[in-house]
C-alpha positions as CSV (number, residue, x, y, z in Angstrom):
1,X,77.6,59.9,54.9
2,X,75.8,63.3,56.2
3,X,77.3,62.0,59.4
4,X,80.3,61.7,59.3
5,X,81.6,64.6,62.0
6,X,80.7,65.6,65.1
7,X,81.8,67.6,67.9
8,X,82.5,65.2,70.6
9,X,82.8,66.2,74.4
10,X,85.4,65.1,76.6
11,X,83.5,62.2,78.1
12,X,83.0,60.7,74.3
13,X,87.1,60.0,74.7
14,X,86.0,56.5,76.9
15,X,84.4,55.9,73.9
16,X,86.9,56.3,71.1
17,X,90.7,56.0,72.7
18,X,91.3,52.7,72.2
19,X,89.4,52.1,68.8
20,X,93.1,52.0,67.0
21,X,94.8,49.6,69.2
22,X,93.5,46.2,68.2
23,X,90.3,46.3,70.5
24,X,87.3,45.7,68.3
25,X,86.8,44.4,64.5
26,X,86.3,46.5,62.3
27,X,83.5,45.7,58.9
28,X,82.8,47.3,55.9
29,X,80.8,50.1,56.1
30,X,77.7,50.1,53.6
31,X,79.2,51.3,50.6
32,X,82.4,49.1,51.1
33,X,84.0,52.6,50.9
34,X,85.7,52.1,54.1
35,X,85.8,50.3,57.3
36,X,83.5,51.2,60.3
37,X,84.0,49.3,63.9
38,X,81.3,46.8,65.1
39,X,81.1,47.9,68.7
40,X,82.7,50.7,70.2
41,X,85.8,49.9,73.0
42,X,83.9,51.6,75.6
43,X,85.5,52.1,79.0
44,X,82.6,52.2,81.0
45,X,78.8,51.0,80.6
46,X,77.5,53.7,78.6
47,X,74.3,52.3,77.9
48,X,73.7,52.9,81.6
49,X,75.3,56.1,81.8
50,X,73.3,57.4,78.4
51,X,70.4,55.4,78.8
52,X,68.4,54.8,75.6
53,X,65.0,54.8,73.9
54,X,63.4,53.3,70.9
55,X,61.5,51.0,69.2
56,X,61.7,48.4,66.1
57,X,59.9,45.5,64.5
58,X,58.1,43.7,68.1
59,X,60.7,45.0,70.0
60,X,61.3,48.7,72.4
61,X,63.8,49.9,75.0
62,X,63.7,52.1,77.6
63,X,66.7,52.5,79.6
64,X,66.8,55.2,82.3
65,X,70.4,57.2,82.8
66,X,72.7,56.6,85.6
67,X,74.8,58.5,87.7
68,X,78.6,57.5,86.6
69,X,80.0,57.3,90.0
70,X,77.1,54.7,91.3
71,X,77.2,52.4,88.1
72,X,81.8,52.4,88.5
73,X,81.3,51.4,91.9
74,X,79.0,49.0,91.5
75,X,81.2,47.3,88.5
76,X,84.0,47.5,90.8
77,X,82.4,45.7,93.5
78,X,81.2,42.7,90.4
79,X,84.6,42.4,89.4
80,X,85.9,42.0,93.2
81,X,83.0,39.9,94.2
82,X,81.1,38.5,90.8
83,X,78.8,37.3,93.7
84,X,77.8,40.1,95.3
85,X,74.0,40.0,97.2
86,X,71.1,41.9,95.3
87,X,71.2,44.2,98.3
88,X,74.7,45.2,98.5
89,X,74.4,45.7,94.7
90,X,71.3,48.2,94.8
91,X,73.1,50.0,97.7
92,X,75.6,51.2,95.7
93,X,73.1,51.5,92.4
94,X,70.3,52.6,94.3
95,X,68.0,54.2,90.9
96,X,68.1,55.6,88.5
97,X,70.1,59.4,88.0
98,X,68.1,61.7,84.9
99,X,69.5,64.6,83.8
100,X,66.9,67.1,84.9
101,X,67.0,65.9,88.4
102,X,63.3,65.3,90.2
103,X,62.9,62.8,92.4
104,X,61.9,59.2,92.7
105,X,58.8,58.4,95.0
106,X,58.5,54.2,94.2
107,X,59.6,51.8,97.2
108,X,63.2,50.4,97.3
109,X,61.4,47.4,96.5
110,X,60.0,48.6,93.1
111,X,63.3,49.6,91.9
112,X,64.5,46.3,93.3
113,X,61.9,44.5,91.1
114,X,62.4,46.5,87.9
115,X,66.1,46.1,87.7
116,X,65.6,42.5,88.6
117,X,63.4,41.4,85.6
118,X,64.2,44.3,83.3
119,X,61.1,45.5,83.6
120,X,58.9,47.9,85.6
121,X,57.9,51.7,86.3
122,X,59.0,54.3,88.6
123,X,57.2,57.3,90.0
124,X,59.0,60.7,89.8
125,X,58.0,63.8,91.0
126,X,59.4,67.4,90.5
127,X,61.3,69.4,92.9
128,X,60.5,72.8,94.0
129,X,60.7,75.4,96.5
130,X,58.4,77.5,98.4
131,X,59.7,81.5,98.2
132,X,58.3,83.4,100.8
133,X,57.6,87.2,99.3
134,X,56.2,90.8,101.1
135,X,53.6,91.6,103.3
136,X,53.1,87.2,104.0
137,X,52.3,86.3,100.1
138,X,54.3,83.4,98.8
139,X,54.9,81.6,95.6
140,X,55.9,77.7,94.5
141,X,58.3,77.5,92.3
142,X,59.6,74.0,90.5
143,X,63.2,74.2,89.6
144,X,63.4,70.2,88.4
145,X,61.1,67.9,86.1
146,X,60.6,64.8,85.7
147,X,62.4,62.6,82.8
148,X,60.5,63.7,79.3
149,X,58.5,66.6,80.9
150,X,59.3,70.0,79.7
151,X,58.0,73.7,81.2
152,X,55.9,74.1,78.0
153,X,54.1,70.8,78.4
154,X,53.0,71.8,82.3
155,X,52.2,75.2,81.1
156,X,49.6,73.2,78.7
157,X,48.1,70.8,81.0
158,X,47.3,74.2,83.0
159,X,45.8,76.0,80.2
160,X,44.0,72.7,79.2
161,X,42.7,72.7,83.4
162,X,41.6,76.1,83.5
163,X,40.4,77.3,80.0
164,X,39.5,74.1,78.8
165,X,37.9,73.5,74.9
166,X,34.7,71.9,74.2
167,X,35.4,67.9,73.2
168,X,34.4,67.2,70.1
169,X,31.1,66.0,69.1
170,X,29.6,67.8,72.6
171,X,28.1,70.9,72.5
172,X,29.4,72.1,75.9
173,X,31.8,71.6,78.5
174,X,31.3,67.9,80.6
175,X,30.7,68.1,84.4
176,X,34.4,66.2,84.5
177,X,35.7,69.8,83.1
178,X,33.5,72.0,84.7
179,X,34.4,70.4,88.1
180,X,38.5,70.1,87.4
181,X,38.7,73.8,86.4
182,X,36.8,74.8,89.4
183,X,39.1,73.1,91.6
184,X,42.4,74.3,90.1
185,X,40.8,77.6,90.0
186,X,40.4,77.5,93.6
187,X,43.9,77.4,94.6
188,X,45.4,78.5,91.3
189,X,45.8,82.2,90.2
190,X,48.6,82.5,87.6
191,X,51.7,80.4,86.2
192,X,54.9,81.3,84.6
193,X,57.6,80.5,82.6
194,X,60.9,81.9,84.3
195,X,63.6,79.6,82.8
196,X,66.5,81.0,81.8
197,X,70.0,80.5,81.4
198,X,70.5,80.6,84.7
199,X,67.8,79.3,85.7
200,X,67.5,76.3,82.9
201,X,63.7,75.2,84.8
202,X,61.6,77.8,86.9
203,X,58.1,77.4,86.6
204,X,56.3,80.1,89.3
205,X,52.4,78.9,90.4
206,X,50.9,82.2,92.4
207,X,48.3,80.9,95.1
208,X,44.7,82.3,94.8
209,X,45.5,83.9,98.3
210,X,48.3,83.6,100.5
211,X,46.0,81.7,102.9
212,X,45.8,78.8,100.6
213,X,47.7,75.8,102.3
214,X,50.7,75.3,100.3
215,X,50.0,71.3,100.6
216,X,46.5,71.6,98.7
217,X,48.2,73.6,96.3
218,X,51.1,71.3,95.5
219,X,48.3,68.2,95.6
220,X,46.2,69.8,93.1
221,X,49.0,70.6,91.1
222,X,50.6,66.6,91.2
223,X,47.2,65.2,90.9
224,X,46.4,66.9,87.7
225,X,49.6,67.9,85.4
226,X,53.0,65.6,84.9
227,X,54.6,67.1,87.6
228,X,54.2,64.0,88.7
229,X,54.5,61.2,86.5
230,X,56.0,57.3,85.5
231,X,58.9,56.4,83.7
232,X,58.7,53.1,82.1
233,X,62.4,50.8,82.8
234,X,62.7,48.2,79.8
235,X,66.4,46.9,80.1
236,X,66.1,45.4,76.3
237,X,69.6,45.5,74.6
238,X,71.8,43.9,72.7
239,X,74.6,41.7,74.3
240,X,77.5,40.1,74.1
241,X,75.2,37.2,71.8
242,X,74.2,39.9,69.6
243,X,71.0,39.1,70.3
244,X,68.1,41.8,71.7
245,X,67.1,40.7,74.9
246,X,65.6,41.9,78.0
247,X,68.4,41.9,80.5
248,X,68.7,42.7,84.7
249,X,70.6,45.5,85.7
250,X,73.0,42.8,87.3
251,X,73.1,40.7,83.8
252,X,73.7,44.2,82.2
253,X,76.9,45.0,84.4
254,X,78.1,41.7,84.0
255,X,78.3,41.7,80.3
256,X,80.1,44.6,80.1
257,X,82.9,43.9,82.5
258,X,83.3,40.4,80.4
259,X,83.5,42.5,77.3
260,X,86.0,45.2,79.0
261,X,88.0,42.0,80.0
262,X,88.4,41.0,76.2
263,X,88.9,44.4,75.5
264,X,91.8,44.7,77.4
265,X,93.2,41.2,76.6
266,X,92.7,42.5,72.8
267,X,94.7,45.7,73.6
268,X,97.3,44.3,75.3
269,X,98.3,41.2,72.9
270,X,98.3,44.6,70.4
271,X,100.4,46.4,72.4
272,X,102.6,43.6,73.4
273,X,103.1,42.8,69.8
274,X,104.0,47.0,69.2
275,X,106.8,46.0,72.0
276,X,108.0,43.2,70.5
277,X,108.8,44.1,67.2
278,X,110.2,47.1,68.4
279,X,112.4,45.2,70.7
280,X,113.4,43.0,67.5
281,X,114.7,46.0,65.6
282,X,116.3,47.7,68.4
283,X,118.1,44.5,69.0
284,X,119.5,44.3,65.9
285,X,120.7,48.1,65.6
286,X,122.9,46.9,68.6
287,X,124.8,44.4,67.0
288,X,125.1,46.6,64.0
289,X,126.6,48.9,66.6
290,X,129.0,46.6,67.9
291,X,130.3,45.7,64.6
292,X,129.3,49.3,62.7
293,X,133.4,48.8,60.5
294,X,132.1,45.1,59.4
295,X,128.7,46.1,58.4
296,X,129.8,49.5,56.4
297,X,132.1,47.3,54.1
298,X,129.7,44.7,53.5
299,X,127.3,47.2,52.3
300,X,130.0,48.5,50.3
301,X,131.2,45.1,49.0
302,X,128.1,43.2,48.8
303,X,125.9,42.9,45.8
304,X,122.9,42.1,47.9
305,X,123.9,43.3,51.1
306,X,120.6,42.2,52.7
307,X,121.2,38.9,52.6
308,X,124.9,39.4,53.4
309,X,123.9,41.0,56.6
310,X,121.7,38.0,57.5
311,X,124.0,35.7,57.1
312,X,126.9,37.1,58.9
313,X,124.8,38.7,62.2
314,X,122.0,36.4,62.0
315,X,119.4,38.6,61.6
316,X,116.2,38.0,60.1
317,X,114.7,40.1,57.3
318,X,112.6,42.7,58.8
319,X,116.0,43.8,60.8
320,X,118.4,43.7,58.0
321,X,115.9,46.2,56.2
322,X,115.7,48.3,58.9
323,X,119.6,48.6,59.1
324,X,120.0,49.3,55.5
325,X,117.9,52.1,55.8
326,X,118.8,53.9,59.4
327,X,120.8,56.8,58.6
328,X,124.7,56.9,60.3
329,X,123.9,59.8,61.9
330,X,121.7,57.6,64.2
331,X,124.5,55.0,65.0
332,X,126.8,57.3,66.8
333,X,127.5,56.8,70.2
334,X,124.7,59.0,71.9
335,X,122.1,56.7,69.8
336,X,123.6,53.5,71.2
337,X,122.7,55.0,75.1
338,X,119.4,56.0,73.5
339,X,119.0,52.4,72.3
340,X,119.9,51.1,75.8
341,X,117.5,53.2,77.3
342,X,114.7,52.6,75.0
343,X,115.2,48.9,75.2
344,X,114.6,49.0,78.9
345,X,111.9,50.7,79.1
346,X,110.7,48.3,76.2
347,X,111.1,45.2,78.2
348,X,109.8,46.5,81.4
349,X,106.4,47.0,79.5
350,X,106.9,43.7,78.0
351,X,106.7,42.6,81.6
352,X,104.0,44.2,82.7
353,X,101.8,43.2,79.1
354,X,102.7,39.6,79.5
355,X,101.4,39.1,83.4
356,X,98.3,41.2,82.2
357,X,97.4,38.3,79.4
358,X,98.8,35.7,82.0
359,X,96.9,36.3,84.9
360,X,93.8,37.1,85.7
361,X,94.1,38.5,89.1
362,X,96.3,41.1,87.3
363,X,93.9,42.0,84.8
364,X,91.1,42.6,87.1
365,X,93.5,45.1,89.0
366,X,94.3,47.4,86.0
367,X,90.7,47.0,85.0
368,X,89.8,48.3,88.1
369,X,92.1,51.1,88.3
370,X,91.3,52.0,85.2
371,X,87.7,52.0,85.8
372,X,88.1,54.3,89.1
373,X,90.6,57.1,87.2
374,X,88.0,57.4,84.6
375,X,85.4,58.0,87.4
376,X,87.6,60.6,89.2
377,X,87.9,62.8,86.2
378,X,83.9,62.3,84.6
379,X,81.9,61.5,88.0
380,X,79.6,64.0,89.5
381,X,77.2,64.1,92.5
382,X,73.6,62.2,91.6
383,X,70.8,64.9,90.8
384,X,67.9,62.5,91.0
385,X,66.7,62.2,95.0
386,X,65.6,58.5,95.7
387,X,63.1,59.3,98.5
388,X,60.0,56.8,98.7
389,X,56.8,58.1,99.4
390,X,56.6,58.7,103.5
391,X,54.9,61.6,103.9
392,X,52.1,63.4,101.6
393,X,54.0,65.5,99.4
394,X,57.7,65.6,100.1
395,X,59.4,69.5,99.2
């Protein structure tokens, strides 16, 4: 109950819009207090998107984040073609997208393997720059990590490299850490923190000299702190069974565009149902319109005019109440065009609901429509490069 508000960004909304119109169940929370939904009506694959990690009882996840526009188009080209190749698939999903950027350094064919069985591990590298200063001197500066890294756990590493501590039980340093800061040493001469709020990672390594090659530099530097690194890909959730499996990244998009099917089925029978009862009591203020003299003097007249409505119009219950309540004000003429009006707009959504829930083909349309509006507001460019290993040490 701590938890119970949050400030919510403007992406959270394909989350939470449609949670009040018939689209999931809804359970008793833990106290029985109130009622809390089972799944969320999400509008996109936000396990992707978010990615997750954790562990329980014999079982862990680790799902990398995606890059919105990738993952929409690669749903959209399921729902068009539910047999699309592997190949075509993993063009438009290529990898993985994190939030801090770096770039990916496994073979196509890694990737390929990882999101095939669910399982696997990537190799990511940070990006950085070389900034030529005065008088020839120049300085590497990395401006992205890798996923999990942060400046203060490079800035460690390098302090554990250079000044290093005796282990414990020894009574001085081993030849391992005599030899590893020696080499750092050698091309290393200071590191620092720059990151800012404009800057949100800038970590500056000065060369020993400016005649240092800037490759041995950025080796040393890969070889021996996380700016190089792996992040694990477990594709273990729960699905549509409610049961934690590991899952491909095919399996995973599949799912959800099954459970966005239902969820749209389930929101437009509650719609259509919204319509039709309105439809019902609009129908019968028109015939109380037609006949307003009659139906003032058996209100008048009538002991229970309710029924005495029912049975001279033929209406059922539901509109009898609602015409024994509407004030006369709202039966003069300009209500009855509003009624007409209302009534057609009512029916042309009726329309539109009912070939929805009858056909399939129709479904899949708004689905997709649907699915590419959401990426034309939230989508952005992918920060992560994809760029396998080709040439020593990629910039």
């Amino acid at each position: 109950m701590r938890y119970t508000e949050a400030r919510l960004s403007k992406i959270a909304n394909l989350l939470m819009d449609e949670i009040d119109e018939g689209t999931v169940e809804f359970v008793l929370n833990y106290d029985g207090s109130t009622q809390e939904p089972v799944v969320l009506p999400a509008r996109l694959p936000f396990a992707l998107l978010n990615g997750a990690s954790g562990i329980a009882v014999g079982l862990a996840t680790e799902i990398p984040s995606h890059n919105l526009r990738e993952v929409a188009e690669a749903c959209v080209a399921l729902v068009k073609n539910p047999k699309l190749s592997d190949e075509d698939l993993l063009a438009l999903l290529p990898g993985p997208d994190y939030p801090g950027g770096g770039q990916i350094i496994s073979s196509a064919n890694d990737i390929a393997e990882a999101y095939r069985t669910g399982r696997g591990s990537l190799k990511v590298r940070a990006r950085w720059k070389i900034e030529e200063l005065a008088r020839g001197q120049w300085q590497l500066v990395v401006t992205e990590l890798p996923p999990g890294v942060s400046t203060q756990r490079v800035l460690e590493e390098i302090e554990e490299l250079t000044n290093p501590k005796v282990k414990a039980g020894k009574k001085a340093l081993s030849a391992e850490q005599v030899q590893m800061k020696q080499t750092v040493l050698a091309v290393l001469d200071t590191v620092r923190d720059e990151s800012s709020k404009d800057a949100p990672v800038r970590l500056v390594f000065e060369p020993k000299t400016s005649r240092i090659d800037q490759a041995e530099l950025t080796t040393s530097l890969l070889a021996h702190t996380s700016l190089e690194t792996s992040a694990p890909i477990n594709l273990t959730m729960v699905g549509l069974d409610g049961k934690p499996v590991q899952k491909s990244l095919r399996l995973m998009l599949t799912e959800w565009i099954e459970f966005r099917q239902r969820t749209i089925e389930r929101r437009s029978r509650h719609r259509l149902g919204k319509v039709m009862d309105r439809i019902h009591i609009l129908e019968g203020r028109q015939l109380v319109l037609l006949n307003i003299d009659e139906v003032i003097a058996i209100i008048r007249a009538a002991e229970e005019p309710k029924q005495a409505l029912m049975a001279r119009f033929t209406l059922s219950e539901r509109q009898a109440e609602d015409i024994l309540e509407i004030r006369l004000r709202q039966l003069a003429r300009l209500e009855a065009i509003k009624i007409e009006q209302e009534l057609k707009e009512l029916r042309s959504e009726q329309g539109k609901l009912e070939e929805i829930l009858g056909s399939p083909a129709a479904l899949r349309r708004l689905m997709i429509k649907e699915i590419e509006g959401d990426t034309k507001q939230f989508g952005d460019a992918r920060r992560t490069l994809i760029r396998p290993r080709r040439r020593p040490w990629p910039k």
